[in-house]
Chimera marker file (.cmm) of the C-alpha trace (Angstrom):
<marker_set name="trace">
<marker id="1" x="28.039" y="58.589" z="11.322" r="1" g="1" b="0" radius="0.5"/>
<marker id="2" x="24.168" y="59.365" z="10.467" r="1" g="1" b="0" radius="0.5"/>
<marker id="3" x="23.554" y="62.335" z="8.608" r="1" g="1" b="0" radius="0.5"/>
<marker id="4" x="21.992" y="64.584" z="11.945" r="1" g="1" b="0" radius="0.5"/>
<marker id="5" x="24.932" y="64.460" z="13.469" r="1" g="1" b="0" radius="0.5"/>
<marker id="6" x="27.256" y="65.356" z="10.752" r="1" g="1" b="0" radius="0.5"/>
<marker id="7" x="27.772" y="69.332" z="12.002" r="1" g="1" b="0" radius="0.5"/>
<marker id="8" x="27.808" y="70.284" z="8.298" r="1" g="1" b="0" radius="0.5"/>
<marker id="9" x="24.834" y="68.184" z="7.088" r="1" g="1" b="0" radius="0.5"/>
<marker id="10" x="23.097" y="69.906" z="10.930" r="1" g="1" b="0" radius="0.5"/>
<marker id="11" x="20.232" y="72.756" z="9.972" r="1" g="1" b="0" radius="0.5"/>
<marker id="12" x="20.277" y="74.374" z="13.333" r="1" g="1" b="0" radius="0.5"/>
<marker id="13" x="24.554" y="75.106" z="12.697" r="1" g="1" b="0" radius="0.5"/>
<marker id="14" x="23.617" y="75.783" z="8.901" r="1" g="1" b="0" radius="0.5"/>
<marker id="15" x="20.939" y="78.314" z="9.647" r="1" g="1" b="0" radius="0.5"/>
<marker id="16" x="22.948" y="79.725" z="11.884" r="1" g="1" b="0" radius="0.5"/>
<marker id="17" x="25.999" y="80.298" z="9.541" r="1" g="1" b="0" radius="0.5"/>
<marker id="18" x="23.884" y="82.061" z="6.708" r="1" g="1" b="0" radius="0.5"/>
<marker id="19" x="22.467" y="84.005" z="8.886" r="1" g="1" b="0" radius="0.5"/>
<marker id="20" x="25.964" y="85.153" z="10.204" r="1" g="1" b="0" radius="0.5"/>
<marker id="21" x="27.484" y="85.332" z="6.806" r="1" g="1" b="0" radius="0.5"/>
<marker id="22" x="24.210" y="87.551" z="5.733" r="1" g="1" b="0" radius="0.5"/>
<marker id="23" x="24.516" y="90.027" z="8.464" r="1" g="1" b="0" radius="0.5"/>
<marker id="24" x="28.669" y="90.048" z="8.094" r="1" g="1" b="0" radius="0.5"/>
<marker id="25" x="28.025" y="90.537" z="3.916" r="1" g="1" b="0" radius="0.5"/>
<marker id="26" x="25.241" y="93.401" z="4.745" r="1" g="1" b="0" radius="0.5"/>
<marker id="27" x="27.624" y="95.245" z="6.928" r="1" g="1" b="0" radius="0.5"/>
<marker id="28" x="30.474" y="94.676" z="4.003" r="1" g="1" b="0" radius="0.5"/>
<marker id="29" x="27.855" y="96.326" z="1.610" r="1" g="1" b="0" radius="0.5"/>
<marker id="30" x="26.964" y="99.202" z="3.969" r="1" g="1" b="0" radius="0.5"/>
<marker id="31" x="30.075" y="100.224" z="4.862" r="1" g="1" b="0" radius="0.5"/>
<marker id="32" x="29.872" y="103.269" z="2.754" r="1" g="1" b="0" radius="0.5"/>
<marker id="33" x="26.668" y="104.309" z="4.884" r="1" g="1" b="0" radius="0.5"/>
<marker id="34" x="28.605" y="105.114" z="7.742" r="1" g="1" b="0" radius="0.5"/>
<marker id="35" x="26.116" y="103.338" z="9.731" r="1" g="1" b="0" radius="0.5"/>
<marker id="36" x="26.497" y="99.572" z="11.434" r="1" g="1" b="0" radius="0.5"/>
<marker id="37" x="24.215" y="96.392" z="10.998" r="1" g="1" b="0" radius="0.5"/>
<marker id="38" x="22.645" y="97.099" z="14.287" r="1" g="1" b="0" radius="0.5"/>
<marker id="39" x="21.562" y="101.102" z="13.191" r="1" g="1" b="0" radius="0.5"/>
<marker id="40" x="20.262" y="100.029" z="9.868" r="1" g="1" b="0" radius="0.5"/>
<marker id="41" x="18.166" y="97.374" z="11.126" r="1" g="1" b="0" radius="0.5"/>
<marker id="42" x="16.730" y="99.806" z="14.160" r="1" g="1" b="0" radius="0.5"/>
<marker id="43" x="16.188" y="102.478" z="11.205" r="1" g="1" b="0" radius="0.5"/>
<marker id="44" x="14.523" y="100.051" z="8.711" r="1" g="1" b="0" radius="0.5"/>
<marker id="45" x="12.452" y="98.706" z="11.709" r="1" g="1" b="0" radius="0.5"/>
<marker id="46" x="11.557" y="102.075" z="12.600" r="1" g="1" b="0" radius="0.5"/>
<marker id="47" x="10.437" y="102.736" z="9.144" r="1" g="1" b="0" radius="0.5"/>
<marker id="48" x="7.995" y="100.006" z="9.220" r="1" g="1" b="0" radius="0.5"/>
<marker id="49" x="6.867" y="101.495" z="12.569" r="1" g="1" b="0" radius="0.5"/>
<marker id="50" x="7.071" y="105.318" z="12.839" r="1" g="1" b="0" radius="0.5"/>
<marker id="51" x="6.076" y="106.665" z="16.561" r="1" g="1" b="0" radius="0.5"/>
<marker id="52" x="6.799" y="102.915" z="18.071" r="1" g="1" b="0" radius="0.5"/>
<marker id="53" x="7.712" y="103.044" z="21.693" r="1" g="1" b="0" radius="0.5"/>
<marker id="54" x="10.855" y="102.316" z="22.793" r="1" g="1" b="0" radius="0.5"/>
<marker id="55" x="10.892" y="99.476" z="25.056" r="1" g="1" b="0" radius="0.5"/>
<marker id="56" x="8.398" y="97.719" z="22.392" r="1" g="1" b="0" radius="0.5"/>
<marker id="57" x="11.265" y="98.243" z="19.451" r="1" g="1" b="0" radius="0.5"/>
<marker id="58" x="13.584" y="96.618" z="22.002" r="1" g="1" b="0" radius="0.5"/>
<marker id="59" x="11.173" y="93.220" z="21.985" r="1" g="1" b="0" radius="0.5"/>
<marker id="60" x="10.618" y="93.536" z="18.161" r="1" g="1" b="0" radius="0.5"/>
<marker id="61" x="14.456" y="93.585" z="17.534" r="1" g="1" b="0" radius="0.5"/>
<marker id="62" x="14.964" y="91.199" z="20.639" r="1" g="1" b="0" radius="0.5"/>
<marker id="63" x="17.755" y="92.784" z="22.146" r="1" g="1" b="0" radius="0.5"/>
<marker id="64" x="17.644" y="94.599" z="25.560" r="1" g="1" b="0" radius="0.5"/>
<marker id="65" x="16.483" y="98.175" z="26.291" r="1" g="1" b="0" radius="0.5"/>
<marker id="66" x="19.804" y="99.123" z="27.231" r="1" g="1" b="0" radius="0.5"/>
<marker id="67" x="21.762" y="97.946" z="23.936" r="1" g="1" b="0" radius="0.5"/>
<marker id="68" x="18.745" y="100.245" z="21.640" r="1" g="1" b="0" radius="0.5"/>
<marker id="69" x="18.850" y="103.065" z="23.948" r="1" g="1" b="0" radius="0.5"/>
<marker id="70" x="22.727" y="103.117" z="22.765" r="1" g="1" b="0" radius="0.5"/>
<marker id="71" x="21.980" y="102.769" z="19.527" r="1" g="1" b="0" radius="0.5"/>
<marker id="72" x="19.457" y="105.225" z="19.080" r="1" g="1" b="0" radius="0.5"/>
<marker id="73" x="21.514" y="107.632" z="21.154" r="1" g="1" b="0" radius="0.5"/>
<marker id="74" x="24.161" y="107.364" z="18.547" r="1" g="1" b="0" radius="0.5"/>
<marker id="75" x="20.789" y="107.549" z="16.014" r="1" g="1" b="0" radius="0.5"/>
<marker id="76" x="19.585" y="110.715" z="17.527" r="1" g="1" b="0" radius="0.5"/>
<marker id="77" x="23.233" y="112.200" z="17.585" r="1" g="1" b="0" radius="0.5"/>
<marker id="78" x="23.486" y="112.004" z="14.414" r="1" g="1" b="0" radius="0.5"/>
<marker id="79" x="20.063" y="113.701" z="13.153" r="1" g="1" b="0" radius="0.5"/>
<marker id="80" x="18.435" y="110.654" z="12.399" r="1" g="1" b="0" radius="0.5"/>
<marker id="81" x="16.030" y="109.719" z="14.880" r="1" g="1" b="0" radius="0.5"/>
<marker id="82" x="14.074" y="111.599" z="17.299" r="1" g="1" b="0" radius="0.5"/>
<marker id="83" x="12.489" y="110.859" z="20.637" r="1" g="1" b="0" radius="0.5"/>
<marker id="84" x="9.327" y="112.129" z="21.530" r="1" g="1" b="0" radius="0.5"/>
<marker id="85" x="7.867" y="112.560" z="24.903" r="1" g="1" b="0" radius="0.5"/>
<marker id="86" x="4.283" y="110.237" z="25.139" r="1" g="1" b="0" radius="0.5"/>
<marker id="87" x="1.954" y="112.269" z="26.409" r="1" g="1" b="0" radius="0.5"/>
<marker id="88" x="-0.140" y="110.025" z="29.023" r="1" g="1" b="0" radius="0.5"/>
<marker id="89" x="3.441" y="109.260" z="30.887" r="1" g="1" b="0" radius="0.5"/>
<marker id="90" x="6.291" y="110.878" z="30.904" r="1" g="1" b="0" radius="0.5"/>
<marker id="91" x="8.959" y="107.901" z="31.077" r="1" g="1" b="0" radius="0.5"/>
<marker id="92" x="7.709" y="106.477" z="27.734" r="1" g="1" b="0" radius="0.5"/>
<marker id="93" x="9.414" y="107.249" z="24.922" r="1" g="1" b="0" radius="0.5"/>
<marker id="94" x="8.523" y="107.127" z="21.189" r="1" g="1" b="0" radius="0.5"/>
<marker id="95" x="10.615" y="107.218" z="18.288" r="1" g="1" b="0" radius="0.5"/>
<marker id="96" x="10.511" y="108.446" z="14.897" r="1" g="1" b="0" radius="0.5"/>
<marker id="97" x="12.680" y="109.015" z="12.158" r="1" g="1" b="0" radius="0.5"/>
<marker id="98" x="14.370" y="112.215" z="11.235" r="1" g="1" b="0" radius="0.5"/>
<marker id="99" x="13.452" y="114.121" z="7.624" r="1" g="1" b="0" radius="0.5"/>
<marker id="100" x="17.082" y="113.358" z="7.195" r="1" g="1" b="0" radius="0.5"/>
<marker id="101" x="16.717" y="109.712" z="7.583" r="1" g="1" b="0" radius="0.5"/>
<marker id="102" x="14.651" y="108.937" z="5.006" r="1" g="1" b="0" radius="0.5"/>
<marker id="103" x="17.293" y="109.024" z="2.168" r="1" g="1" b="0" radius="0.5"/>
<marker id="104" x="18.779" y="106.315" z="3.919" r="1" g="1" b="0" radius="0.5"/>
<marker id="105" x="15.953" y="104.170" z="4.154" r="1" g="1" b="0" radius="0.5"/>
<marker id="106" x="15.704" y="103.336" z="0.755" r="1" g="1" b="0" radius="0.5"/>
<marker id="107" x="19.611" y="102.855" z="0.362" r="1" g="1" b="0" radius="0.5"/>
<marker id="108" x="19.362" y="100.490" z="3.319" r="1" g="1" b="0" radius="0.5"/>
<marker id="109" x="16.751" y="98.181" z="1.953" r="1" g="1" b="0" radius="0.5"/>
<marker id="110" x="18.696" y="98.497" z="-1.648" r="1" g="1" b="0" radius="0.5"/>
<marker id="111" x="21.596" y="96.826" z="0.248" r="1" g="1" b="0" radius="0.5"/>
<marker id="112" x="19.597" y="94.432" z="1.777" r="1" g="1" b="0" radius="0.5"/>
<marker id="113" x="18.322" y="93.297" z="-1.499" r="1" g="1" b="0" radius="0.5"/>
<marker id="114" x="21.384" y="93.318" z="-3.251" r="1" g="1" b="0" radius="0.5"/>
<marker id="115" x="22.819" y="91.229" z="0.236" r="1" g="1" b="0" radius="0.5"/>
<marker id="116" x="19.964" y="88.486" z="-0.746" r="1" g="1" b="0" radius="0.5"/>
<marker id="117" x="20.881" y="88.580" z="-4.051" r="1" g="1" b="0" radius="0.5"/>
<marker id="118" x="24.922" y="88.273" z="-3.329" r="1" g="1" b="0" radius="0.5"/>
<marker id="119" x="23.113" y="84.579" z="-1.085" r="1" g="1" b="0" radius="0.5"/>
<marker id="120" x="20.518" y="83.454" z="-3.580" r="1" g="1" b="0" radius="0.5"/>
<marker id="121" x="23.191" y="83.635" z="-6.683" r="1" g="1" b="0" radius="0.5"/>
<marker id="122" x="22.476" y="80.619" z="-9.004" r="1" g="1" b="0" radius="0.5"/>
<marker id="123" x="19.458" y="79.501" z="-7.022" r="1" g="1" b="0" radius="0.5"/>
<marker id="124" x="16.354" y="79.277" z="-9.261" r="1" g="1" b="0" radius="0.5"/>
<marker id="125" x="13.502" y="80.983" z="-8.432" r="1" g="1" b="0" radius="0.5"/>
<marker id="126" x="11.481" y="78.193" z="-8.007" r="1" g="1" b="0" radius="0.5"/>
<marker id="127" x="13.850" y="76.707" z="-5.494" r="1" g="1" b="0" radius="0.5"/>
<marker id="128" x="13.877" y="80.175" z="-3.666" r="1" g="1" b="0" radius="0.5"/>
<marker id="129" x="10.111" y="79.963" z="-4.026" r="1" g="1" b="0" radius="0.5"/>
<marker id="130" x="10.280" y="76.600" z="-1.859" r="1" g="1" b="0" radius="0.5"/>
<marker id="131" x="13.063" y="77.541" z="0.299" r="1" g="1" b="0" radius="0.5"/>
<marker id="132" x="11.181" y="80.878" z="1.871" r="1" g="1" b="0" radius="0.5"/>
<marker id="133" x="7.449" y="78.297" z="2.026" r="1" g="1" b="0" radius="0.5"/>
<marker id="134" x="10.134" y="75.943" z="3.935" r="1" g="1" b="0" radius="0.5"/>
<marker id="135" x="11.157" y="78.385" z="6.221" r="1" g="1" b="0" radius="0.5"/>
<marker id="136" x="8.060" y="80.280" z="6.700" r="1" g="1" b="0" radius="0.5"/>
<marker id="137" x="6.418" y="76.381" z="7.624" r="1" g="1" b="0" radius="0.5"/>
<marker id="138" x="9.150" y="75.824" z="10.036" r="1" g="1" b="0" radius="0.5"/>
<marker id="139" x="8.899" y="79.288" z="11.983" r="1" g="1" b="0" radius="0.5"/>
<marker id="140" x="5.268" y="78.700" z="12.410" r="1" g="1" b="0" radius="0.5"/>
<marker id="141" x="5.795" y="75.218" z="13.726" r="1" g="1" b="0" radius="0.5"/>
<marker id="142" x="8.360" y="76.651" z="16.460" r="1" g="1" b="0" radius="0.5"/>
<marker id="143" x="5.979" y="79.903" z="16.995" r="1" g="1" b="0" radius="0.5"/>
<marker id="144" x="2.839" y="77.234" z="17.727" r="1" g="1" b="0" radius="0.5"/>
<marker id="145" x="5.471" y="75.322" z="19.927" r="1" g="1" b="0" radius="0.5"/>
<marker id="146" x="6.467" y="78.319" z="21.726" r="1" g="1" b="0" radius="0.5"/>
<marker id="147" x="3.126" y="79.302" z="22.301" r="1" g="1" b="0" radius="0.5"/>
<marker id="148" x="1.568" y="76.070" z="23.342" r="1" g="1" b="0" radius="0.5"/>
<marker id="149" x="5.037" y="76.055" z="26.066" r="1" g="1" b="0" radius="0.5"/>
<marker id="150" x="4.082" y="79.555" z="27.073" r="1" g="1" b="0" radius="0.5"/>
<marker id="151" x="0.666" y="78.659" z="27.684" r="1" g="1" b="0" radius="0.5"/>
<marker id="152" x="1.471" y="75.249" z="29.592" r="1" g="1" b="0" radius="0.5"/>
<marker id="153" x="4.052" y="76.962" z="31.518" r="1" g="1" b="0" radius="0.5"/>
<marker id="154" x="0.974" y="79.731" z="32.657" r="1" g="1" b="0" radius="0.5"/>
<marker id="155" x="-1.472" y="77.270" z="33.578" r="1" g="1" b="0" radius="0.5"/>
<marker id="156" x="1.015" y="75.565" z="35.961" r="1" g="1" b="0" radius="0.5"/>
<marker id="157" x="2.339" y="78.524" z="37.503" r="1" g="1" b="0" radius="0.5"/>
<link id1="1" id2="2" r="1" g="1" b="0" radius="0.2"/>
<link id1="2" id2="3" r="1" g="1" b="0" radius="0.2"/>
<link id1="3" id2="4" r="1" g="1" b="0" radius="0.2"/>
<link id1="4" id2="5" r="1" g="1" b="0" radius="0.2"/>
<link id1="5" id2="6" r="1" g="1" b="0" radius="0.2"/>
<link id1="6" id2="7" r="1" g="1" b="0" radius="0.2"/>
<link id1="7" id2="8" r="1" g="1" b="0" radius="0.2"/>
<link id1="8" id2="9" r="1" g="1" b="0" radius="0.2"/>
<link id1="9" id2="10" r="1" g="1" b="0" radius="0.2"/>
<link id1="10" id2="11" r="1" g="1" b="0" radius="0.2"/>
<link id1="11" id2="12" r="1" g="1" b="0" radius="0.2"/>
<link id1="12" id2="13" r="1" g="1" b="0" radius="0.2"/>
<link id1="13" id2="14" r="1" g="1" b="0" radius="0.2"/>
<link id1="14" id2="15" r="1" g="1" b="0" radius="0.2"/>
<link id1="15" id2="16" r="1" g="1" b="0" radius="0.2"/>
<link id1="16" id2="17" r="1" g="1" b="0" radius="0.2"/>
<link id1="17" id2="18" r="1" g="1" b="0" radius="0.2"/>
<link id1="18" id2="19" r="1" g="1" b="0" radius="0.2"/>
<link id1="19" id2="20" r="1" g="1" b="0" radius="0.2"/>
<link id1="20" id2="21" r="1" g="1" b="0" radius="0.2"/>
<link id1="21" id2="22" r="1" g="1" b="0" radius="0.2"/>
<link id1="22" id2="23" r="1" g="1" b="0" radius="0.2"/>
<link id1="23" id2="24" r="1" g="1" b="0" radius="0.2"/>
<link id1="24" id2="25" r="1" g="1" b="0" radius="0.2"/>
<link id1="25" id2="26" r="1" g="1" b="0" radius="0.2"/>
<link id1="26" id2="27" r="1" g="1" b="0" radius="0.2"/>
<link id1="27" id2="28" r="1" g="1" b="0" radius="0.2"/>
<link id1="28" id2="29" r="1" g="1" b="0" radius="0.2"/>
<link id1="29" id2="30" r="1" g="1" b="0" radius="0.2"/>
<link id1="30" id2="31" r="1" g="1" b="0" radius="0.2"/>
<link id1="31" id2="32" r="1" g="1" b="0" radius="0.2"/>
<link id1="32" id2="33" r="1" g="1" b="0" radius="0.2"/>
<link id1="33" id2="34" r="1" g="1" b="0" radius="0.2"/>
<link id1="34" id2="35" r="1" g="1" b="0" radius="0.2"/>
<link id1="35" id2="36" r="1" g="1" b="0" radius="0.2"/>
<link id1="36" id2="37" r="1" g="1" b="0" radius="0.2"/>
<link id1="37" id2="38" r="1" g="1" b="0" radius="0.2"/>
<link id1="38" id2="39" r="1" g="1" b="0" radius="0.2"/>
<link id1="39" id2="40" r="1" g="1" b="0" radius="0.2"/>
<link id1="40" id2="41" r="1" g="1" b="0" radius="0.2"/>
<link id1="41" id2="42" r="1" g="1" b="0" radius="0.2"/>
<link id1="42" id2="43" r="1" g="1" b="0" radius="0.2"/>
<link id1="43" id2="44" r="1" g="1" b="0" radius="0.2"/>
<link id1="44" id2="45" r="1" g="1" b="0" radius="0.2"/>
<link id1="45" id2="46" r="1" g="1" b="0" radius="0.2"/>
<link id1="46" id2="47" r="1" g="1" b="0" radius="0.2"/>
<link id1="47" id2="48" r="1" g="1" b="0" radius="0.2"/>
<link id1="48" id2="49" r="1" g="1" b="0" radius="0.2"/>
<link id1="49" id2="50" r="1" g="1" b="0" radius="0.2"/>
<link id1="50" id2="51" r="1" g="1" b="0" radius="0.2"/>
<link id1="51" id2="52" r="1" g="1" b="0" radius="0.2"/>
<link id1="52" id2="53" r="1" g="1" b="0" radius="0.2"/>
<link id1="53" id2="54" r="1" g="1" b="0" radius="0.2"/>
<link id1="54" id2="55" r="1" g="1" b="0" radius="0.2"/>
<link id1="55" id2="56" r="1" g="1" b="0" radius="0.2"/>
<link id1="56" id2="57" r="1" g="1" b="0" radius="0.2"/>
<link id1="57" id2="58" r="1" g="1" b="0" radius="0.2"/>
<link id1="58" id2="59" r="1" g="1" b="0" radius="0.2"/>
<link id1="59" id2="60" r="1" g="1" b="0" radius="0.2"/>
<link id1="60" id2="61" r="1" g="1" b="0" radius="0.2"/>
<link id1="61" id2="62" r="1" g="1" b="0" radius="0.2"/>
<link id1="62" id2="63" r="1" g="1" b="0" radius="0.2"/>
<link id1="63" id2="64" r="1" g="1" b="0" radius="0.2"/>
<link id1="64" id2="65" r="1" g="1" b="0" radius="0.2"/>
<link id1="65" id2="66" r="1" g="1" b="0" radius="0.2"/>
<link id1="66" id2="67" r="1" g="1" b="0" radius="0.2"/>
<link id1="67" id2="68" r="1" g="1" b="0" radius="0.2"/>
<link id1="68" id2="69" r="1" g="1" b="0" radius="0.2"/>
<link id1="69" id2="70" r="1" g="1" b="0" radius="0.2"/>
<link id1="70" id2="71" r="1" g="1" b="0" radius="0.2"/>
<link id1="71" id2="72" r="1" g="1" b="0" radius="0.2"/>
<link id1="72" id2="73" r="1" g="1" b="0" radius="0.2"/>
<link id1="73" id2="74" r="1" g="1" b="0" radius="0.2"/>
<link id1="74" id2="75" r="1" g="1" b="0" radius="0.2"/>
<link id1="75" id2="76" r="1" g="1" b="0" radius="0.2"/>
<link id1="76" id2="77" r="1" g="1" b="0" radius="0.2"/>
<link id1="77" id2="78" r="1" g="1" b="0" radius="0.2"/>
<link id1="78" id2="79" r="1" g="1" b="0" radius="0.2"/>
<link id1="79" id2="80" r="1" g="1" b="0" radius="0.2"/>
<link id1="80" id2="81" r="1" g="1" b="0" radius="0.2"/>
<link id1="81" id2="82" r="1" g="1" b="0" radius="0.2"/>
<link id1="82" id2="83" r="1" g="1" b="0" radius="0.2"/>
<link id1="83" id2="84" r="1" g="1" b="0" radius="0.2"/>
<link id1="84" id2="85" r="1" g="1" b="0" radius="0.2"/>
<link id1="85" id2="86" r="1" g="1" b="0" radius="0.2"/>
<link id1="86" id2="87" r="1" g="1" b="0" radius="0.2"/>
<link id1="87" id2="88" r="1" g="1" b="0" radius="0.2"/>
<link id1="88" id2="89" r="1" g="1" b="0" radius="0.2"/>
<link id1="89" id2="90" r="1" g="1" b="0" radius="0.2"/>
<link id1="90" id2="91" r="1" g="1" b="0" radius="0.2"/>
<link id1="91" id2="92" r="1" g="1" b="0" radius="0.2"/>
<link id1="92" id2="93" r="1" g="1" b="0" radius="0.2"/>
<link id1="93" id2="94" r="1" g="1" b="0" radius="0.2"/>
<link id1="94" id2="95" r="1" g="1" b="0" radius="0.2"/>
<link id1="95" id2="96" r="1" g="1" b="0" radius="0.2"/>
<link id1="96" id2="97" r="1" g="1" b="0" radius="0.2"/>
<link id1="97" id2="98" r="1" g="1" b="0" radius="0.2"/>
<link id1="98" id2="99" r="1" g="1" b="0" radius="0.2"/>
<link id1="99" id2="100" r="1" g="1" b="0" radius="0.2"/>
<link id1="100" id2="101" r="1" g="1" b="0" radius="0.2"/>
<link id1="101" id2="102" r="1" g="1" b="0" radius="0.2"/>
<link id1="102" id2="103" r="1" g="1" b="0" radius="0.2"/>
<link id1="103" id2="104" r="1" g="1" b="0" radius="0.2"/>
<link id1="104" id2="105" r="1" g="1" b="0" radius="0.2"/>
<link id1="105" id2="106" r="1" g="1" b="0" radius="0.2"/>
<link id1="106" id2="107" r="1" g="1" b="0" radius="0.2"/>
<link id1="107" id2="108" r="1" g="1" b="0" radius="0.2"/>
<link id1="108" id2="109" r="1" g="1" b="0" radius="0.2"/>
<link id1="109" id2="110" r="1" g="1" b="0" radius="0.2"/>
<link id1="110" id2="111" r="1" g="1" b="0" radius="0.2"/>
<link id1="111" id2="112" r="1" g="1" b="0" radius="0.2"/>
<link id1="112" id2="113" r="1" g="1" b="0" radius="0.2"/>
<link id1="113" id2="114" r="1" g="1" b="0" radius="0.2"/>
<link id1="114" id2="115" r="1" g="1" b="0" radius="0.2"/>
<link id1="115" id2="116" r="1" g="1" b="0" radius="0.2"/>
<link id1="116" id2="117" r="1" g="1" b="0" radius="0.2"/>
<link id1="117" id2="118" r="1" g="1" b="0" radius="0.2"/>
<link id1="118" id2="119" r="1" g="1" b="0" radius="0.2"/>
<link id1="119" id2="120" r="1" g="1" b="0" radius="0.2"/>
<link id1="120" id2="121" r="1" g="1" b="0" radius="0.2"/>
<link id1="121" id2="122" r="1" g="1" b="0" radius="0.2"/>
<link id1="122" id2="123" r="1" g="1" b="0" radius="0.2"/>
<link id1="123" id2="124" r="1" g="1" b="0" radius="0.2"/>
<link id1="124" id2="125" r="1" g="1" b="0" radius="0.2"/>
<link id1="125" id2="126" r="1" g="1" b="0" radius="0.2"/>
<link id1="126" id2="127" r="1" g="1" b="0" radius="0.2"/>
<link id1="127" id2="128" r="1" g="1" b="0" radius="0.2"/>
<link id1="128" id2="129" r="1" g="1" b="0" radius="0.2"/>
<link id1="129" id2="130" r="1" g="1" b="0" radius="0.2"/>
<link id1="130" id2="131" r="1" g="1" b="0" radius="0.2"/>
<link id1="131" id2="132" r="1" g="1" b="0" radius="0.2"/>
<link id1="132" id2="133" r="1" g="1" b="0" radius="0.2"/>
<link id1="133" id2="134" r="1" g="1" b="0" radius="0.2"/>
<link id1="134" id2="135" r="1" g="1" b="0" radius="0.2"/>
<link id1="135" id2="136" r="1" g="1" b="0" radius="0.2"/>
<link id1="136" id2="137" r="1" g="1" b="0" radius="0.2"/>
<link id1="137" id2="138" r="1" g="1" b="0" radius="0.2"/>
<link id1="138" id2="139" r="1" g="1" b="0" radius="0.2"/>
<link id1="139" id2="140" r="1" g="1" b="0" radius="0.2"/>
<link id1="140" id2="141" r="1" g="1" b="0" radius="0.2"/>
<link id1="141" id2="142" r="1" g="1" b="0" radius="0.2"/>
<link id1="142" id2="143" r="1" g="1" b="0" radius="0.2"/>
<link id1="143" id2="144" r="1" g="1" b="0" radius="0.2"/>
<link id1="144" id2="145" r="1" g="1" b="0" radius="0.2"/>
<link id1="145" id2="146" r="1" g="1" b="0" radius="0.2"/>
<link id1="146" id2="147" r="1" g="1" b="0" radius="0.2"/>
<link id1="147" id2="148" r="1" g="1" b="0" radius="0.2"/>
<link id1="148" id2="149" r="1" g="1" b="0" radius="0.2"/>
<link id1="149" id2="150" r="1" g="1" b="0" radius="0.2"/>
<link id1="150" id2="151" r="1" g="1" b="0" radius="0.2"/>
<link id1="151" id2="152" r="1" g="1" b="0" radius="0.2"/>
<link id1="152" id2="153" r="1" g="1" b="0" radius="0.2"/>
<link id1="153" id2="154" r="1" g="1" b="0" radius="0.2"/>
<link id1="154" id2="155" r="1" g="1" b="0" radius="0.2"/>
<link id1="155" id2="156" r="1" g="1" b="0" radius="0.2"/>
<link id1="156" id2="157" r="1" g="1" b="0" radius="0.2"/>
</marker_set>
């Protein structure tokens, strides 16, 4: 059997799985937050961009406007986040975080850290130096790819 198609030798399954395993070991960590995955990551997101509209958070995060607007309901329930009313239309909404939020914030990127940590264990820094340049090379291939497709697809449409 040649190495690509041995499922565990397969990057595509492999990325996949450490990505899982991240998320499931962040939640693990967070647990005492009272928050989930999905709340932490819309408040850290939101942190990095206070006053963001709505439907624009949705495309950052890439999930659909209906699965944030259920999360930041349960957000805004609990004193967290706040939506504000854009002034030039009325259906757009922004959101920012709460005074009360903040606190959070910082615990949520300490868990995050400690998360990578928890992954990296015994990895030398120099190999973690290579690893992110790896991955950071390989999403820019598949961004350029993606955009090149895009573009194609435009032109023949």
């Amino acid at each position: 059997m040649e190495k690509m198609d041995d499922l565990n030798r397969n990057l595509g399954f492999l990325l996949h799985d450490v990505a899982r395993l991240m998320r499931k070991r962040f939640e693990q960590n967070a647990r005492e937050l009272g928050l989930t995955r999905s709340q932490c990551q819309v408040l850290a997101h939101l942190a990095r961009n206070e006053g963001i509209q709505q439907g624009s958070l949705a495309e950052l995060l890439e999930i659909e406007p209906i699965t944030l607007t259920r999360i930041v309901d349960r957000l805004e329930e609990a004193g967290l986040v706040e939506r504000l009313l854009y002034r030039g239309d009325r259906r757009v909404r922004l959101l920012r975080l709460t005074a009360a939020a903040h606190p959070l914030i910082d615990d949520i990127f300490a868990i995050g850290a400690v998360t990578r940590g928890e992954a990296l264990d015994g990895v030398s820094e120099d190999d973690r130096d290579r690893l992110f340049d790896i991955l950071s090379s390989m999403k820019t291939n598949l961004l350029g790819r993606l955009a090149t497709a895009g573009q194609r697809r435009a032109s023949h449409g």
